[in-house]
ChimeraX commands (.cxc) that place a marker at each C-alpha (Angstrom):
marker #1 position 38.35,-95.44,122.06 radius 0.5
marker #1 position 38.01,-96.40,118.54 radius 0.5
marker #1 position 34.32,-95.05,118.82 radius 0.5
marker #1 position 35.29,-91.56,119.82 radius 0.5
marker #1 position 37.85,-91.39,117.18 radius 0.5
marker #1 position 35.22,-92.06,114.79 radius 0.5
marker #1 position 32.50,-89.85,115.97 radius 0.5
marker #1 position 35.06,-86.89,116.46 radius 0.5
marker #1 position 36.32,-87.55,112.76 radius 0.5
marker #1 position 32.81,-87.30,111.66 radius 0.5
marker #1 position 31.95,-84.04,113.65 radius 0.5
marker #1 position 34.71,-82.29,112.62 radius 0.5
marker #1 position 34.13,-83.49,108.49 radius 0.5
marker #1 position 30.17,-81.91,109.10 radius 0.5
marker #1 position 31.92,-78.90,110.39 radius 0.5
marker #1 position 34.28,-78.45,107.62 radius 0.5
marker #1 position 31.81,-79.06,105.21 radius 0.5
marker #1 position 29.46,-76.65,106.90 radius 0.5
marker #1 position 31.92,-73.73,107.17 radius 0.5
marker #1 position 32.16,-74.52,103.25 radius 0.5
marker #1 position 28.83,-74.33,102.14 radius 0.5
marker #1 position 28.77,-71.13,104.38 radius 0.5
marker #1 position 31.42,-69.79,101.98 radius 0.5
marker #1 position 29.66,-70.90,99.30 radius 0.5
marker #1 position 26.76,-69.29,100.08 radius 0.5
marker #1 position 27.95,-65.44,100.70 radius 0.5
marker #1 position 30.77,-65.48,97.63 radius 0.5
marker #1 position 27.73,-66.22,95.47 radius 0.5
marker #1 position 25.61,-63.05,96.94 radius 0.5
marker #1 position 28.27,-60.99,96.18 radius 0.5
marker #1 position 28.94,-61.42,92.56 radius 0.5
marker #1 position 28.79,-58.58,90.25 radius 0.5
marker #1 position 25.88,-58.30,88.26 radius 0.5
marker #1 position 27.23,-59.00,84.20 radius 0.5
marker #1 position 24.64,-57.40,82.13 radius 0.5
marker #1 position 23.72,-53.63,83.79 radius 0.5
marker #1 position 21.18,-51.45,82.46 radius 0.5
marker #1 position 20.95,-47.78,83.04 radius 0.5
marker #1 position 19.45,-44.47,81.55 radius 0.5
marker #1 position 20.35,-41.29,79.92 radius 0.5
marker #1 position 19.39,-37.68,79.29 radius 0.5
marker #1 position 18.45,-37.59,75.04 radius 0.5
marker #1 position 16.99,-34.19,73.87 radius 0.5
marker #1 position 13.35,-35.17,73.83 radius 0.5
marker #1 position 13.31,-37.33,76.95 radius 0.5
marker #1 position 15.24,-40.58,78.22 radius 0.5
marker #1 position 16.54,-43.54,76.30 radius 0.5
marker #1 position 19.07,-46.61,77.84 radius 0.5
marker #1 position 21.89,-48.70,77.52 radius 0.5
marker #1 position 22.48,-52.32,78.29 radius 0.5
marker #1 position 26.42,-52.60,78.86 radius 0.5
marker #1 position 28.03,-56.25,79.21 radius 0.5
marker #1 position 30.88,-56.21,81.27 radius 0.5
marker #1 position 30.85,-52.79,81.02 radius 0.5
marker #1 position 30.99,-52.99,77.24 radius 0.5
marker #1 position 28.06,-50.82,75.47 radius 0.5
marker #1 position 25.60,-53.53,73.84 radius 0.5
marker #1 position 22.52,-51.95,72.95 radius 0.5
marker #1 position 22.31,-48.11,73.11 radius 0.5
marker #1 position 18.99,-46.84,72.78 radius 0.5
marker #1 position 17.70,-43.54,72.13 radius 0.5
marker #1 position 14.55,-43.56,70.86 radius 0.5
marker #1 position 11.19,-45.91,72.07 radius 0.5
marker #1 position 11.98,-49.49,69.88 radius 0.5
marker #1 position 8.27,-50.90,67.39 radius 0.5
marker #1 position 6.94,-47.21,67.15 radius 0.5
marker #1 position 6.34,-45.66,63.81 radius 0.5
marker #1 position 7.80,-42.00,64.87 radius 0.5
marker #1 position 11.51,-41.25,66.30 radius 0.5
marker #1 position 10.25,-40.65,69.58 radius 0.5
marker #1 position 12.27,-40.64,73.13 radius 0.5
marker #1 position 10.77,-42.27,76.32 radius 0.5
marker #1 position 8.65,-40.26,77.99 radius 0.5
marker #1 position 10.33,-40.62,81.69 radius 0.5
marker #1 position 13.77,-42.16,83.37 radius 0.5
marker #1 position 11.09,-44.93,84.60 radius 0.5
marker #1 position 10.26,-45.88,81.26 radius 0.5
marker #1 position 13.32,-46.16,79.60 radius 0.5
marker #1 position 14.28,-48.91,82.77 radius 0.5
marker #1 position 11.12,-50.73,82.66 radius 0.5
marker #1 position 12.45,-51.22,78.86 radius 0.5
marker #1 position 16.06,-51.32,79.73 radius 0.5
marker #1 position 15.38,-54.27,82.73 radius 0.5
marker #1 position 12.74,-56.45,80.08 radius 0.5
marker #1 position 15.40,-56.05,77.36 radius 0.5
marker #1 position 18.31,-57.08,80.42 radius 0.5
marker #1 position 16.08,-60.09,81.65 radius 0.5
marker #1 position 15.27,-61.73,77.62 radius 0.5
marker #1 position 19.32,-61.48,77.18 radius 0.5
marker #1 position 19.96,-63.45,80.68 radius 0.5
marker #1 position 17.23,-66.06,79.22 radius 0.5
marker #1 position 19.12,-66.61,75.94 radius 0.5
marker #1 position 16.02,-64.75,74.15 radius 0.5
marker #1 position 15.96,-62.29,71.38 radius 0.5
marker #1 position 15.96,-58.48,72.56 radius 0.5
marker #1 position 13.39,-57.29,70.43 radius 0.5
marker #1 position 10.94,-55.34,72.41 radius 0.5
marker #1 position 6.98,-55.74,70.74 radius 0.5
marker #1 position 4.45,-53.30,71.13 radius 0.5
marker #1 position 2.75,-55.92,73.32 radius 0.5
marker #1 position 5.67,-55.71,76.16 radius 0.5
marker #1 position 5.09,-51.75,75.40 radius 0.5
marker #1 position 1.68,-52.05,76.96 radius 0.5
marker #1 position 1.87,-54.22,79.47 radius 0.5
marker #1 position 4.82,-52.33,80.88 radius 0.5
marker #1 position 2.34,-49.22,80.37 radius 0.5
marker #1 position 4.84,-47.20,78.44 radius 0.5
marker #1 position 3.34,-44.07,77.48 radius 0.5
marker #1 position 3.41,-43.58,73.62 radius 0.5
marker link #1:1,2 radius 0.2
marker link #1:2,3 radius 0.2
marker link #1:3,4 radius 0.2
marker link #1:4,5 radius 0.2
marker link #1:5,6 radius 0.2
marker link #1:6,7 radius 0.2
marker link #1:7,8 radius 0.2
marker link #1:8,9 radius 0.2
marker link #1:9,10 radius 0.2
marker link #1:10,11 radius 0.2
marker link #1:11,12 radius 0.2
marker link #1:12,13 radius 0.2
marker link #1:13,14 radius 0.2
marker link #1:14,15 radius 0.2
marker link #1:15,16 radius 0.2
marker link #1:16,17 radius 0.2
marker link #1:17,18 radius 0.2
marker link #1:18,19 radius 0.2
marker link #1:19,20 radius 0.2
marker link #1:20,21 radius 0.2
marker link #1:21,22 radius 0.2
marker link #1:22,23 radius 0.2
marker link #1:23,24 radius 0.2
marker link #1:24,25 radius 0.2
marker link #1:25,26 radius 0.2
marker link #1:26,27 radius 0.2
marker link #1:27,28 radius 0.2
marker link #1:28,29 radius 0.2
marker link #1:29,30 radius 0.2
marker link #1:30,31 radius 0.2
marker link #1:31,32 radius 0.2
marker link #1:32,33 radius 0.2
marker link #1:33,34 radius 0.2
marker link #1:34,35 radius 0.2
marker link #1:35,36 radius 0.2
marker link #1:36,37 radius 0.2
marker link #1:37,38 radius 0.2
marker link #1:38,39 radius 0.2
marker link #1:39,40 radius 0.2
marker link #1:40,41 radius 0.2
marker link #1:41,42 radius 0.2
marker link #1:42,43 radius 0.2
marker link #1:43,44 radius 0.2
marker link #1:44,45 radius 0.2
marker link #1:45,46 radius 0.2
marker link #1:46,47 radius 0.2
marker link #1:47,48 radius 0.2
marker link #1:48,49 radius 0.2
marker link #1:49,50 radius 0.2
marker link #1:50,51 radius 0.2
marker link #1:51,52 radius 0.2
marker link #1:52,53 radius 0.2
marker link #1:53,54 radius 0.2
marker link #1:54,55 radius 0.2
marker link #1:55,56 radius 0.2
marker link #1:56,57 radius 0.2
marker link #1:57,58 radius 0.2
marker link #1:58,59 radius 0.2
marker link #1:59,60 radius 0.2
marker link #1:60,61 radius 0.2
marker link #1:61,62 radius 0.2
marker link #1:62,63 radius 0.2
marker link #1:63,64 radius 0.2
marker link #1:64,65 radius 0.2
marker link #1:65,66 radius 0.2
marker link #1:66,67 radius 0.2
marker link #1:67,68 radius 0.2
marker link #1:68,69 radius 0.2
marker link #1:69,70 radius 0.2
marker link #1:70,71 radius 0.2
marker link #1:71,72 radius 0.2
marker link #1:72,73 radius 0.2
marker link #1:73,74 radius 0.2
marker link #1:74,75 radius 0.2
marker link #1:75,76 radius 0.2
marker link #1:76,77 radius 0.2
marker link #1:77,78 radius 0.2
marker link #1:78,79 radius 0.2
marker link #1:79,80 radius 0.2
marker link #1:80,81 radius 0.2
marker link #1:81,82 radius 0.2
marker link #1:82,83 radius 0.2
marker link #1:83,84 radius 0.2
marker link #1:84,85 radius 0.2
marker link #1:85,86 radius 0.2
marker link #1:86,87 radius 0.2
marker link #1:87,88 radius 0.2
marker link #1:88,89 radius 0.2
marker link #1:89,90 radius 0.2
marker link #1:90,91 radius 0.2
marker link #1:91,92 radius 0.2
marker link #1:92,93 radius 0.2
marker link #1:93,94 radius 0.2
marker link #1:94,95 radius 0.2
marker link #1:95,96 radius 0.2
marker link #1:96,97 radius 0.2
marker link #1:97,98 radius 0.2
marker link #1:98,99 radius 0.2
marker link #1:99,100 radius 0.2
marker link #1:100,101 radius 0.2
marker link #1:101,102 radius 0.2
marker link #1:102,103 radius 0.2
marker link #1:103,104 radius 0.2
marker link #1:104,105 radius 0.2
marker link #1:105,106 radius 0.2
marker link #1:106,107 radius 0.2
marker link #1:107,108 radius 0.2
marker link #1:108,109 radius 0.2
view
């Protein structure tokens, strides 16, 4: 008797603690993202912001290492930008963009 008191004690703690790491599991797939990115009309071309917590953090309007004041090109350009400048803030990096990551993101110039 003692036996099947144990064993059902036992089933019933893996079940609890699976039903919990189940929880877990989808609560953390359904946080909101903190740091957003999006893009905006400018009157040469496209530019983007970088909001955290839907506060504005870094509004840009024109293409960041170039010599001239000079839009982005296309929407796709300005979030290529907007999601390298996103992913060096969620690494604790500076945002500085160089005309390296320009490049290699093939920005047009």
């Amino acid at each position: 008797m003692i036996i099947n008191s144990t064993k059902h004690f036992w089933n019933n703690i893996q079940k609890c603690l699976l039903f919990f790491v189940f929880l877990l599991f989808f609560s953390s797939c359904n946080e909101k993202e903190v740091l957003t990115s999006s893009t905006f009309k400018t009157n040469s071309g496209w530019g983007y912001t970088i909001a955290y917590k839907e506060k504005t953090l870094i509004k840009q309007t024109v293409i960041p290492v170039i010599s001239e004041d000079k839009s982005f090109a296309t929407e796709s350009d300005a979030l290529k930008v907007a999601d390298l400048v996103k992913q060096k803030l969620k690494q604790n990096l500076s945002p500085a963009v160089t005309k390296k990551d320009l490049i290699l993101l093939k920005i047009k110039l």
